[in-house]
Structure formats: structure tokens, C-alpha cells
N, C-alpha and C positions, 0 to 999 in steps of 0.2 A: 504493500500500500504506500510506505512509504517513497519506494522507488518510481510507483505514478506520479506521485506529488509533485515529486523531484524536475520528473523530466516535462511533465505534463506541461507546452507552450516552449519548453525553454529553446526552442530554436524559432521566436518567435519573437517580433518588438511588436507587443503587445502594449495596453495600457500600465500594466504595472513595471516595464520596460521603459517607457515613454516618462512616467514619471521619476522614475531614479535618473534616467539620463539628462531629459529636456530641463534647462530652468524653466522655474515657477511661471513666466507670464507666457514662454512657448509652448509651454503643456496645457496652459488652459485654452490657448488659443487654437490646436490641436482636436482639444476636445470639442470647441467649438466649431469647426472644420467636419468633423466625425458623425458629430449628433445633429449639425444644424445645416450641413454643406455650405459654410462659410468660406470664401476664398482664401489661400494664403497667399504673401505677396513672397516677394524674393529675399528678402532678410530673413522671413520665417524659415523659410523653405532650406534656405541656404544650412540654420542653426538646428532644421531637424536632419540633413540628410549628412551633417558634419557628425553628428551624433551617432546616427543610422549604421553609419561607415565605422566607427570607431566601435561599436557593438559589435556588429558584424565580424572586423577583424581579432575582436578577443576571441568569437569563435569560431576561428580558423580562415573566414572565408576570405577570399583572394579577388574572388569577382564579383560583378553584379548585373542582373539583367532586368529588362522589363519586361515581364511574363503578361501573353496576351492570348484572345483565345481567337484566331481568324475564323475563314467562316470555311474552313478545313474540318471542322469538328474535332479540333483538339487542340493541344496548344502550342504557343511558339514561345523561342526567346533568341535571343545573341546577347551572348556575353562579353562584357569589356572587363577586363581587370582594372583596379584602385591606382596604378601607379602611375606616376607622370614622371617626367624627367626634373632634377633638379641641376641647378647652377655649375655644382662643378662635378655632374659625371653621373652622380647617383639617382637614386629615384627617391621619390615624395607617395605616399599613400594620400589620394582627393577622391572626392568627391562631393562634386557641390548642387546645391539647387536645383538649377537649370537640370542639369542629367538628373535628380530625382523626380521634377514634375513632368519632365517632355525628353522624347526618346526620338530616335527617326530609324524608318525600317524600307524597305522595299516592299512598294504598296502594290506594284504589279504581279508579281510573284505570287501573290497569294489569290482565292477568287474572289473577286472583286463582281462580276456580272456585268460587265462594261463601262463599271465608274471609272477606272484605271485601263489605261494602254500601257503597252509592252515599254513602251519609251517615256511614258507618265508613271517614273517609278515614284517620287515621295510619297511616305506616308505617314503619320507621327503615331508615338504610342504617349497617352496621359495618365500620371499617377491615379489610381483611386487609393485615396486615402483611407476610406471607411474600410478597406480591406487589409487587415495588418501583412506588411512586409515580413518573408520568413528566408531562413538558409537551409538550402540545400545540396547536398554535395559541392560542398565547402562553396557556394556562390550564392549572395543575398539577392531574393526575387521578389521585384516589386512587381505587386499586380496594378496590371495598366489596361486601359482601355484603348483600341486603335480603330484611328481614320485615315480617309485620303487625305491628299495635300487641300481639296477641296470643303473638307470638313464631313463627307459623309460617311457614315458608319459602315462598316468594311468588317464590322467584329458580331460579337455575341453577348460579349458586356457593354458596349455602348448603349444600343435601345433597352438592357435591361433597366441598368439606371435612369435612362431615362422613361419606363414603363414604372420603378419605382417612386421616380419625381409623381409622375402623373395621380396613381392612386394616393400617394400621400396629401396632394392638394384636397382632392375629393372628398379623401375619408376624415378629415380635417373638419370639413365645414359639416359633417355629420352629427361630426362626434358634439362640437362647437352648440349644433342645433340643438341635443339633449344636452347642454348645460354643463361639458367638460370643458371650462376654459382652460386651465391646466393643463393640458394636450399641446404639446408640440408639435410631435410629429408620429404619426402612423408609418409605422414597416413592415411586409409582408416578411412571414417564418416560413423556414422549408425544411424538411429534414427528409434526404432522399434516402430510401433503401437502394441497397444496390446488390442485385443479383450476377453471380459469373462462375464460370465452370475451371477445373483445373485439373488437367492431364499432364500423365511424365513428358518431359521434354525428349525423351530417346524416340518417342512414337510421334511426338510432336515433327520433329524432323522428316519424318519418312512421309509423310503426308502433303504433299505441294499445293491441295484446297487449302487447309488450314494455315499454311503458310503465307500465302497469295491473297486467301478472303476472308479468312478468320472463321470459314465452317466446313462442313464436310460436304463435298459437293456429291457424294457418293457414299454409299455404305449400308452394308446389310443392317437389319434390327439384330440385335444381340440375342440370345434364347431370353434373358433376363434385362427386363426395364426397370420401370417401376411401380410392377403391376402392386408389387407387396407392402409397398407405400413403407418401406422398411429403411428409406433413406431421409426421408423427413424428421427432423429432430432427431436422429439418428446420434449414435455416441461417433463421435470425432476421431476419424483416425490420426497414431500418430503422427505420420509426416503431414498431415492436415494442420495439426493444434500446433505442434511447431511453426509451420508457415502462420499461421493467424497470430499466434503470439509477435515473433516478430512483427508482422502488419500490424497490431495495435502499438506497438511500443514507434516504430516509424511514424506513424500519423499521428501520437501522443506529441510526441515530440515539435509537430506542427501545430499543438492546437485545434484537431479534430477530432472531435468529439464523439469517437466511435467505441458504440456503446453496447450493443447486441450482435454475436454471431453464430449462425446454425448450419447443418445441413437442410438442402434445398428437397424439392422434392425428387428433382430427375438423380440419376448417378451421379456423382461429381458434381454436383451444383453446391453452393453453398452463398449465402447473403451474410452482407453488413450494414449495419444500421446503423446511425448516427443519431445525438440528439440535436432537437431543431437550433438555428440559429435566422440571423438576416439572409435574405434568398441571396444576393449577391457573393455575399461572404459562402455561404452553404455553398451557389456555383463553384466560388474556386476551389471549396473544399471537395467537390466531388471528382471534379476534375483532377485533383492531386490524387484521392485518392485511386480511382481508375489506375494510374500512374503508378505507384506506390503498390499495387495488387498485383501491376505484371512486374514490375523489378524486383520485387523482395519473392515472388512465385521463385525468378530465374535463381535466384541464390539456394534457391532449396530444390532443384532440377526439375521445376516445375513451368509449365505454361498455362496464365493465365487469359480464358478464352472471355473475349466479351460481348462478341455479336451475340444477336439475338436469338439465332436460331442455330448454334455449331453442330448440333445433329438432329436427324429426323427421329420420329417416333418417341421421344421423350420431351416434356415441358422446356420450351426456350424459357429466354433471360429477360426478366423485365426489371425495372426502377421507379418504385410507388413514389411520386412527390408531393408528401406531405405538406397542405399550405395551409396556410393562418395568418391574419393580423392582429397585431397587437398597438399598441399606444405605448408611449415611451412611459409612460405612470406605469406600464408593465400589466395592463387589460387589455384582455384577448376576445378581440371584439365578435371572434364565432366561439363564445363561450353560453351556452344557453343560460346559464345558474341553474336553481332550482324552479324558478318559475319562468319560462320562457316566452309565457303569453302574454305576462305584463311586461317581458322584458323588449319592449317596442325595438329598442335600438338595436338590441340582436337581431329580431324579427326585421328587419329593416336590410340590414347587412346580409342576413338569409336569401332575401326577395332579388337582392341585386346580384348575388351569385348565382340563384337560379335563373333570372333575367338574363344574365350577361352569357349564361353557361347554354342558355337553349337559342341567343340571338346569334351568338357566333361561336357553334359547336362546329364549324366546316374548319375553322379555325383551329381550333382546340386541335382538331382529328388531323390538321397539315403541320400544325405544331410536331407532332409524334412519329411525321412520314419518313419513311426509308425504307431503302430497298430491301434493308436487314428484319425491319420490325414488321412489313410485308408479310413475312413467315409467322409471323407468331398472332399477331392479331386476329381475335375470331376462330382459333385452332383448342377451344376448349380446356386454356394452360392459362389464357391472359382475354383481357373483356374484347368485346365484337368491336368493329369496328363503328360500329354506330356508339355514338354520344347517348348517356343519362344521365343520369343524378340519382342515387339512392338517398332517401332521408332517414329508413325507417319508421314503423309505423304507428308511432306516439308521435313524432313532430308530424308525421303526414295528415293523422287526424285532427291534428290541433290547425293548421293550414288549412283542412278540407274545412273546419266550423267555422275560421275566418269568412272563406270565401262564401260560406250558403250564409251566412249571420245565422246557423243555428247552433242550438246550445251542446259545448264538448262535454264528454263524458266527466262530470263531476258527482258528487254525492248533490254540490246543491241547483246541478243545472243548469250554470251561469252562463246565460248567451255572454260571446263574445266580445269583448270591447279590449281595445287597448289603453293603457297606463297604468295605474300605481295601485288599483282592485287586487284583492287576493286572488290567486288564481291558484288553478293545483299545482300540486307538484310534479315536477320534470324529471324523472331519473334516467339519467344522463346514459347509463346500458344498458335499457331493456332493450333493444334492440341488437339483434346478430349481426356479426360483420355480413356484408358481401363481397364475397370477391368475386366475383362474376358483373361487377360492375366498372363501370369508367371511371364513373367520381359519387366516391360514396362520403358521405356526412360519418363523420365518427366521432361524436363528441364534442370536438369543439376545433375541428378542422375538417379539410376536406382531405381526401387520399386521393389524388388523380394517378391512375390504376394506367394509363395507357403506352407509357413511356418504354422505351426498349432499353436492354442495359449500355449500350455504348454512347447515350443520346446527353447531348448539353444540357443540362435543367432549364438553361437558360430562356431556350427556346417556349418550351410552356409556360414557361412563368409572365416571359414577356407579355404571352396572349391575356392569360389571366389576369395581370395587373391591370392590365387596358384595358380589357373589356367590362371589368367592373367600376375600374374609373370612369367610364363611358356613363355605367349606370346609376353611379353615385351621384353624378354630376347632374344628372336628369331627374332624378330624387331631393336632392338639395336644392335644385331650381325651383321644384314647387313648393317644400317645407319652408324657403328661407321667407318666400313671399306671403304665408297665409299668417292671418290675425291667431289661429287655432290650429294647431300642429295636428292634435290628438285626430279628429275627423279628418284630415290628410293622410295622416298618416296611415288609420283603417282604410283609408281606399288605395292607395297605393300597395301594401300588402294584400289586399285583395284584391285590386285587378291584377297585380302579378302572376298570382297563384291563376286565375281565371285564365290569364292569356299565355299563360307558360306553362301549365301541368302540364303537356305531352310528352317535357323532357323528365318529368318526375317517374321514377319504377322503381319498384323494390323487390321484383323477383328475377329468376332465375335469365340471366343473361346470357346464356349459354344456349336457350332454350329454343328453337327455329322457329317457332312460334312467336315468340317476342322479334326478332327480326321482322316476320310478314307486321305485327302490328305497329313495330315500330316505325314501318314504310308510311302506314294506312294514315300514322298521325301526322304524318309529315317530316320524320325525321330521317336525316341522310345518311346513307350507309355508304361511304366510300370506301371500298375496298383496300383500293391499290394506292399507289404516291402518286401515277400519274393520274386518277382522278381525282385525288385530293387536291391536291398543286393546282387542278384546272380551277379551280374558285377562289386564289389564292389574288386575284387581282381584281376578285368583283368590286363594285364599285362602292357597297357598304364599308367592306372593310379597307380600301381604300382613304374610306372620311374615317373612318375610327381611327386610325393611325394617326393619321395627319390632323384630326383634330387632338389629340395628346402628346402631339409633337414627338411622337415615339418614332417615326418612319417618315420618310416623305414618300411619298410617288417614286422618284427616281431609284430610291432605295430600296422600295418592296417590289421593282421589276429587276429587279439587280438580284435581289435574292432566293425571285422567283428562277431565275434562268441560272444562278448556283443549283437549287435544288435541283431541276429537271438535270443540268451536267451531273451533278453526283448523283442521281441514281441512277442515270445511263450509262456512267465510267461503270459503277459497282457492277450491275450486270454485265457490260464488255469484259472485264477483270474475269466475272464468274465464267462465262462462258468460252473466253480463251484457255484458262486456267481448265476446263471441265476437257474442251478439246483434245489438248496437251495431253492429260492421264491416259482417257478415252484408246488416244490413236497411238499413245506414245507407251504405253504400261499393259492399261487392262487388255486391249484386244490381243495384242502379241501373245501375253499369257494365256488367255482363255483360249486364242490357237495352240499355245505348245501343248498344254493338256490336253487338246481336241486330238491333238497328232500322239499323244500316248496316252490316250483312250482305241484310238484307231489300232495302235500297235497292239498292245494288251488284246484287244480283240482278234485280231489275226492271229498274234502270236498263239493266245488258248482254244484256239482253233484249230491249230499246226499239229496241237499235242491231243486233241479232242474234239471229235465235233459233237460231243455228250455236252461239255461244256458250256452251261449258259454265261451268255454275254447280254441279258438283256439291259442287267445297268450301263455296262459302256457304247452301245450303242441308241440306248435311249437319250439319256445322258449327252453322248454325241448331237444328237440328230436337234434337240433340242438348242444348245449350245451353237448349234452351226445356225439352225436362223433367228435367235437373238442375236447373236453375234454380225451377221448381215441387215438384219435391221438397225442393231445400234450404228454400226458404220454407215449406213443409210443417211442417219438423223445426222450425224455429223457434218456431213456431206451438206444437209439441209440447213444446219445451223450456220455454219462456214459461211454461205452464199447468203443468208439473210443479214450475217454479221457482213459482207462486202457491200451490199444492197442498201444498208442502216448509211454508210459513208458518204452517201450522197446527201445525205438528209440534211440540210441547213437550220429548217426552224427545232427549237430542243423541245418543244413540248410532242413535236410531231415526232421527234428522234425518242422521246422517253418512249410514247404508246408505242413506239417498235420493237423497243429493247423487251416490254413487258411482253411483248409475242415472242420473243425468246428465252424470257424465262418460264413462258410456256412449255418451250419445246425442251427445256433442259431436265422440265420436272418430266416427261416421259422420256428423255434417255437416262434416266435415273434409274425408272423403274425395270430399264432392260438390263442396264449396268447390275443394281444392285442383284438381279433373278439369277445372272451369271454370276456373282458370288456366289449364292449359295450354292450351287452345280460345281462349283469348281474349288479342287482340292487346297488345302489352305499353304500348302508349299509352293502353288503356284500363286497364288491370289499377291501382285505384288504391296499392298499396300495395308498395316494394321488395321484391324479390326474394331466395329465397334466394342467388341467384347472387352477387348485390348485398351482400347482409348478409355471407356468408361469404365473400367472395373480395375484398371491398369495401377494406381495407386493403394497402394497396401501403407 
């Protein structure tokens, strides 16, 4: 315990960093920076990052970088080292201001979606301060936000902050209206779970899909999955609990707050949990972590796998982001209390998640798109791809007597009214989780359920902040104006519920039933990335952006045509990579065993013709036209994949590439049938049995 204590932040200029180091009026000024987004000028800046440096180098660090997250879906940095040349030969350790608040990068390099040319390299990277600087392998990394030369957002933390500006104005004049003057500032909470898989590295190697794409492009099901649900909480193997120990004592050390670890449900899967913090700060924590899972995996001869889906027939990988706002008083404003039906201002912030969550659920569902999370969405492991809400069915009754004005189930039958009446009591779990949903209410957050494990948090949260800023905004425009809040405010929770329940459900999501009705009520089920994407520039969410100055236009077609490029590399990637084995491994093999099946038949033929040969030439005959038809499909994919090259527009290049990952799921199934047919000395590539059971 005491060794947590110890290490717990210490490679972190935290606040309790901040004040042993910073004098008295830079540290409040800091604070003020932190909690209020007050600008520093260049004298401050200069005497925190003089400070920053000389911390850094008591431990050990040599460099320092500005760590950013482009729109790569991961992160970047370049490092400079502390030293400058001095007067007569030697070097000086600096670092001043200027290189702590502003960085400069190469903006073309990265995707940009045509804000940058090849020859329009600048780009700058900016401190965010609210995110404490930390050291890693011996180099201090500030986390910064990046743009183009032109100022537009080219990252993942840019519009989050600024998604986080936006709901804190809104949720502000809310909270203001119920009588918090006290309230500074509202911050949304995130605590992401994050699920991933880990194989030995010796099998990791032999595999060129898992190398290439991060999944198995290929592979028989093992005799054993997990039908026996005997891997779920399951006791931890050793070389497991070794590798996890280490990963908490690494992320300790950072200051992330990782707090819960189990086995998963499929083989080899296993989750980490963190407790909540600010979404910003949570994003670059998750991001480390991600980080931190595959390098400390390598040091224990492990590969840690994060895509979504790294084998078929067992649960992919998903990342629940826990979200909540709070108020800097430390009130968690999706906290119901005990009585939630006088609790208006809950009920108020209820209405506008629901509102915001069934106005731009196309949103929500392109937030979470990828050609990875494709696989797993709607595969009975992780929620449909259509948007809901679960509330459970005590808040959903109490909503449903709002909206008819009839009386909830009390002892004394009290129709409903909003304010400071006794109302029943709320117990906060009588209701079951669901996880068969998108976004389930749990107490006093929301779990949005749809996230893949390799995915930026960022990305969701961005939608989230917005779109209830959007709604808060529209809510506080009528309560600021009315003489009587109370009858405002009953109607507004109740036309909510009235024109939004279609996205409210509390059962089984899983259920193909619930799909057909979820159609009936209007709600979208986009499948794929390239139909989600295809709404990604309608003209509503166009003004939502641009009215919370989170996006502009030029920006959200910039990121529109990122996305359509990365799902259409990721499928190129899959489908060359799938070729390669295909033409270059498995057919050879499953010929040479065709050719001593052939021999073995003749040859026990030579000695007997008593001798049955019906499995080698069953066997045979089988294998010879799989085997011509997978080569077939290849042949077919090839020329669709030379065909795709002409294609100029990328939304029109995505819906082509999804025609081949059409075609790649039925040479799978030819692929995989000739595994099982063929002898395991020839098969040249580990097995699932190997990969997932492979760790002892």
C-alpha cells in the first residue's frame, strides 16, 4: 500500500508538484488557468516551464515533447532535448515558455482532408494546461492540442475542448436558473473501460493478418470458445497477473487511475477500468494507456491485440465511456438523489440527454464508425447498431406520469408536479444493468456501450458535449425568459418525453424484433461506416457544430473525407494482407497435402486394393474444389481491388471497398473449411486453438 502511495502521480507535475515548485502568485495563477481557462502570458509561462524542466530533469528526463493526438487515431510526438549550446563550448539545460505553450510540426504529413497540401507543411501544437505534463521514458510530454498554420483543427483534442467550452457555457446558465450561483464551471466525467486481448508473441509473429491488421483474417473456430463462460471473472493466470501488475504500477506512476481488472469473456480477453476523471484529461489517459498495454504486454513476451474484432467466433473488444457532469462544488448533475421527481434540475438534464441522444443519434453511431468496430456491432457481444437509451423502469414510469399528468405509483397518488413536494423515493438500483444497450442510464451516469477498443474517446464525447449543449441552450432560452420556471419547466420535461420516447427501451437489444420496431419508430440503423459517414454532413449537424463553434464546415468535410480514407486504407490493408497468405501460404499447403493424400492413396493401393481410401480421396476431392474456388475469389478480389483505383470520389471508393469486404468474408469461409480438412503439419499458420489458449 504503501508503495502505491509512493509512486502513485510521481512521474507527474501535478498540482501538488506545481505547488512545491511554482512561487506562490505563479501557482495561483496556474490554478487559475486550470479551473477557469485563464490565459497565461509569457512571464508566467516562461517561470512554469523553467520549473517544469528542472523537475523533469531531477527525474532523469533528457527530452521533451509535445504529445498530440492527429487525426491518425493515435498519437504523435518529436522530441527535442533541454540542451542549448553555451559561450565557451559547453551546453546549458533550457527550456523556456515559448516551447512550452507553442510547438511546430509538419501539418501535411498527417490527414488533414485537404486543409493542408503536401507543400502547406506548418502546423503548431498548443499546451493544454488543464492536462498535467508527465515523463516518460526518460522524456517530459506535454499534452498539446494541434492545428494548421491556418488555425483549423487537424486533431482530436482540439474540438474536444472546444465541445467542452461549449456544454460548460450551457450547463452554467442551468444550473444559475435553479439558484447555484456558486457554480463556476461544469465539466463533463468519463471513465472509459477498456477491453483487449493478449497472445504469446512467438504465434504473434507467425501470423502476417495480425501483424498487418491487428486480426485474424483467417482461422478455424477452436473445439473450445467460450461456450463455458468459464473465462469470465475467471482466476488470472500467472503470466497474466504479472503482466497486469506491472501495467498498474506503469500507469500508477502516470497518475491513472486504474482501478478494476478481470478476465473478459472470450479466451484471452481481459478489461481495465479506471476511475472517472475530466473527459479531456480521461482522453489522454486512455490513450496512454492503450500505449502502456502493448509495451509492458512486449516485456512479458506478450502481444497486446486491440482491434475490435482479432478473431471470429468469440466476443470482440469494446470500450464503455462512462459520462457524467459535475459542477466544480463537486455535484453530479445526472445524480437522481432520493427523490428525482422533485429533483427538476436532474429531471431537466435527463430530458436534454434524451433530446440530444435521439436528435443526433446518426451522430452518436459515426462517432463509433470503423472499419474494425464494423465486426463487432450488432454481433450479439456488443449493442446493435441502432441508437437507444435505457432508463430503467422506475425513472421510465416516473417520465411516463410526467408526460400523461397522471398520478405515479405512490401510496398517496400524487399527480405529478415539479418542485420542492414530497415525492417518493428513488432507489437508485432497482433496476438491472443492460448491456445489450447503447446508452444505458446507471445511476447517475450514462454508459455509452458502443465504442470499439482501439477508438479515441474523444471522438464520442465531442458528439455528446454538443449535442446537449445544443439542448441546454434551447432549454435555458425559455426558462431564462419566463416570470414562473416551475410550469416551464413541467412542459418542457414533458414535451421531451412526448417527442423523444422512440429512443427510450429497456429491453433486450439483441432481440431482431427490437430492430424491425426500432425501424417502425423511426430510428436509424446504420450498419456499416460507409452509411454512417453518409449523414455525417447533413445539414442539421452541420448548424450544431458551427453553432458551438466546435467544427466549422470546412472542418467537418475534412474529416469526413479522413474517415471515408481510413476505412478504405483499413480494408485495402485487409484485403492485400488476406491475398498474400491466401496465394502465398495456405493454397501451396493445402496443395502439398492434396498431393500426399493422392500418394497415400495410390501408394495403399499398390499394397491392396482391400484397402479403403475413402478419407483420402474424399478428403481430396473436397479440398481440390475449395481450393479452386478460393483461388477463384482471389482472382475476383484482385481485379475489384485494380477496379477501386480509378475511383476518385472517397465516399464512392468506401461503398466499394465494403463490396470487398464482402467478398473477403466468403473466402474466409472457404479458407477456414480447408483448415479443418487439412493436416495440422501442413496448415502453415497457428491456430486459433494456439492463439487463444496459447498462454498458460
Amino acid at each position: 500500500m504503501n508503495k502505491v502511495k509512493e509512486i502513485f502521480g510521481s512521474m507527474v507535475f501535478d498540482n501538488s508538484v506545481m505547488r512545491e515548485k511554482l512561487p506562490k502568485e505563479t501557482y495561483k495563477i496556474m490554478q487559475n488557468t486550470i479551473q477557469n481557462g485563464k490565459r497565461l502570458d509569457s512571464e508566467v509561462a516562461n517561470v512554469v516551464a523553467n520549473a517544469m524542466k528542472d523537475w523533469a530533469i531531477e527525474k532523469g528526463a533528457t527530452h521533451f515533447t509535445h504529445w498530440f493526438q492527429p487525426m491518425t487515431g493515435i498519437t504523435a510526438e518529436k522530441h527535442d532535448s533541454f540542451i542549448s549550446p553555451d559561450t565557451d563550448g559547453k551546453i546549458i539545460m533550457e527550456f523556456s515558455g515559448k516551447e512550452l505553450v507553442k510547438g511546430e510540426s509538419d501539418a501535411s504529413s498527417f490527414p488533414s482532408g485537404g486543409i493542408r497540401s503536401t507543400f502547406e507543411a506548418r502546423g503548431y501544437t498548443a499546451w493544454d494546461p488543464t492536462s498535467y505534463a508527465f515523463i516518460k521514458d526518460n522524456t517530459l510530454y506535454i499534452p498539446t492540442a494541434f492545428c494548421s498554420y491556418g488555425g483549423e483543427a487537424i486533431d482530436k483534442k482540439t474540438p474536444l475542448l472546444r465541445s467542452m467550452e461549449a456544454i460548460n457555457k450551457q450547463a452554467l446558465r442551468i444550473v444559475k436558473i435553479f439558484g447555484n450561483d456558486n457554480v463556476t464551471s461544469v465539466k463533463t466525467t468519463v471513465g472509459p473501460e477498456q477491453e483487449y486481448f493478449l497472445v504469446d508473441k512467438t504465434l504473434y509473429d507467425r501470423r502476417p493478418d495480425l501483424i498487418f491488421t491487428g486480426r485474424t483474417l483467417i482461422g478455424a473456430k477452436a473445439p473450445k470458445g467460450q461456450e463455458l463462460d468459464d473465462h469470465y471473472y475467471g482466476t488470472i493466470k500467472p503470466r497474466i497477473k504479472e503482466f497486469m501488475n506491472d501495467l498498474d504500477e506503469e500507469l500508477w506512476k502516470l497518475g491513472i487511475l486504474a482501478k478494476t481488472e478481470h478476465n473478459e469473456a472470450a479466451p484471452a480477453q481481459h478489461e481495465l477500468a479506471p476511475i472517472f476523471t475530466t473527459t479531456n484529461i480521461a482522453t489522454d489517459h486512455n490513450q496512454l494507456t492503450m500505449n502502456l498495454l502493448q509495451t509492458v504486454a512486449a516485456k512479458h513476451g506478450l502481444v497486446c491485440l486491440l482491434h475490435e474484432k482479432p478473431f471470429a467466433g468469440v466476443n470482440g473488444s469494446g470500450k464503455h465511456n462512462n459520462w457524467s457532469l459535475s459542477t466544480n462544488t463537486g455535484v453530479n448533475l445526472l445524480e437522481p438523489g432520493e427523490t428525482p421527481y422533485e429533483n427538476a434540475q436532474f429531471l431537466i438534464f435527463l430530458c436534454a440527454v434524451i433530446k440530444a441522444v435521439d436528435e443526433y443519434q446518426d451522430l452518436l453511431r459515426i462517432s463509433v464508425a470503423s472499419a474494425s468496430n464494423d465486426h463487432r456491432l450488432g454481433s450479439n457481444e456488443a449493442p446493435p447498431a441502432v441508437v437507444s437509451i435505457f432508463l430503467g423502469e422506475e425513472l421510465w414510469a416516473i417520465l411516463n406520469a410526467i408526460e400523461t399528468d397522471t398520478p405515479y405509483d405512490t401510496k398517496e397518488k400524487e399527480l405529478l408536479r415539479i418542485g420542492v413536494h414530497a415525492m417518493p423515493r428513488f432507489a437508485k438500483d432497482t433496476t438491472d444493468r443492460n448491456r445489450t444497450s447503447p446508452f444505458a442510464f446507471t445511476g447517475n451516469k450514462f454508459e455509452f456501450r458502443m465504442l470499439g477498443s482501439s477508438a479515441n474517446i474523444a471522438e464520442c464525447n465531442i458528439v455528446l458535449n454538443t449535442a446537449i449543449a445544443e439542448v441546454l441552450n434551447e432549454f435555458a432560452n425559455a426558462l431564462e425568459g419566463a416570470d414562473d420556471c416551475e410550469p416551464v419547466i413541467h412542459d418542457l420535461i414533458k414535451n421531451t418525453i412526448k417527442d423523444h420516447k422512440r429512443i427510450l427501451f429497456n429491453g433486450n437489444g439483441y432481440d431482431d424484433d427490437w430492430i424491425k420496431e426500432a425501424e417502425s419508430r423511426g430510428l436509424l440503423n446504420l450498419r456499416t461506416t460507409p452509411e454512417a459517414l453518409a449523414r455525417f454532413l447533413d445539414e442539421k449537424n452541420v448548424t450544431l457544430f458551427a453553432n458551438n463553434k466546435v467544427f466549422s464546415e470546412a472542418e467537418m468535410r475534412a474529416r469526413c473525407e479522413i474517415m471515408y480514407q481510413g476505412y478504405s486504407k483499413v480494408i485495402n490493408i485487409e484485403a492485400l494482407t488476406m491475398l498474400d497468405m491466401v496465394k502465398g501460404d495456405v493454397i501451396p499447403a493445402v496443395r502439398s497435402y492434396m498431393k500426399q493424400l493422392a500418394d497415400c492413396a495410390f501408394s495403399m493401393k499398390q499394397i491392396s486394393k482391400n484397402i479403403d481410401v475413402t478419407y483420402e480421396t474424399e478428403t481430396l476431392a473436397r479440398l481440390s474444389d475449395i481450393c479452386a474456388h478460393a483461388y477463384s475469389m482471389t482472382k475476383d478480389i484482385d481485379k475489384k481491388l485494380c477496379d477501386i483505383k480509378s475511383i476518385s470520389d472517397e465516399k464512392e471508393k468506401a461503398f466499394a471497398y465494403k463490396e470487398i469486404n464482402d467478398m473477403m468474408l466468403e473466402l474466409r469461409k472457404l479458407v477456414d473449411e480447408m483448415e479443418t480438412l487439412t493436416a495440422k503439419d501442413y496448415w502453415p499458420y497457428p491456430s486459433y486453438a494456439e492463439l487463444l489458449f496459447g498462454v498458460r
